[in-house]
Steps between C-alpha positions, in 0.01 A plus 500: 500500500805395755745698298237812461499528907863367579638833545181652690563358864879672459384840423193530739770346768706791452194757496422349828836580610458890414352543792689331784827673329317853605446368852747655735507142711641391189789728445798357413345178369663365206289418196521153579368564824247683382347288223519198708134574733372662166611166377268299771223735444482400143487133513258529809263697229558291218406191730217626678405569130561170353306386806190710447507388071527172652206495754129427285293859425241310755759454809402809615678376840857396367520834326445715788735320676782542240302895545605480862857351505615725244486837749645306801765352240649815388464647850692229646762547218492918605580395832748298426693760270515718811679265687688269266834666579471556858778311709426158585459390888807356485716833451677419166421712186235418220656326225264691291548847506497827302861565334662752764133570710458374856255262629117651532447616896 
């Protein structure tokens, strides 16, 4: 079963990505750069559904809470994308930064 889905998380990862590459705040991002918040996006879903498989069918409470976290997870994640390669407070570049693109305003 492993082996069946080992290849899955990969390609959904880099459907997830499709769409970020499209976003003009992302112009200029490298593929790397790209696939690395489709990258956290994946393994939050793939938790949050381990976590749900996990919880009893009658812990009607522990699932909606994995239901809850889930939204403010990948929100938090979105968020974060839009700001990962803004200039730190102390005035020195990102070490992380799309190959020839400028920091995010």
């Amino acid at each position: 079963m492993r082996d069946a889905i080992r290849g899955e998380p990969a390609r959904f990862t880099a459907e997830v990505a499709e769409a970020p590459a499209e976003d003009p705040q992302s112009a200029g991002w490298s593929e790397e750069d790209l696939l690395m918040p489709a990258r956290l996006c994946v393994d939050q879903l793939l938790g949050a559904a381990s976590l749900f498989l996990e919880a009893p069918a009658t812990d009607r409470e522990r699932r909606e809470r994995v239901t809850r976290l889930v939204p403010r997870q990948l929100r938090l994640i979105g968020v974060g994308r839009l700001h990962w390669l803004d200039e730190p407070a102390g005035g020195t570049t990102a070490p992380h930064g799309p190959a020839g693109g400028t920091p995010a305003p």
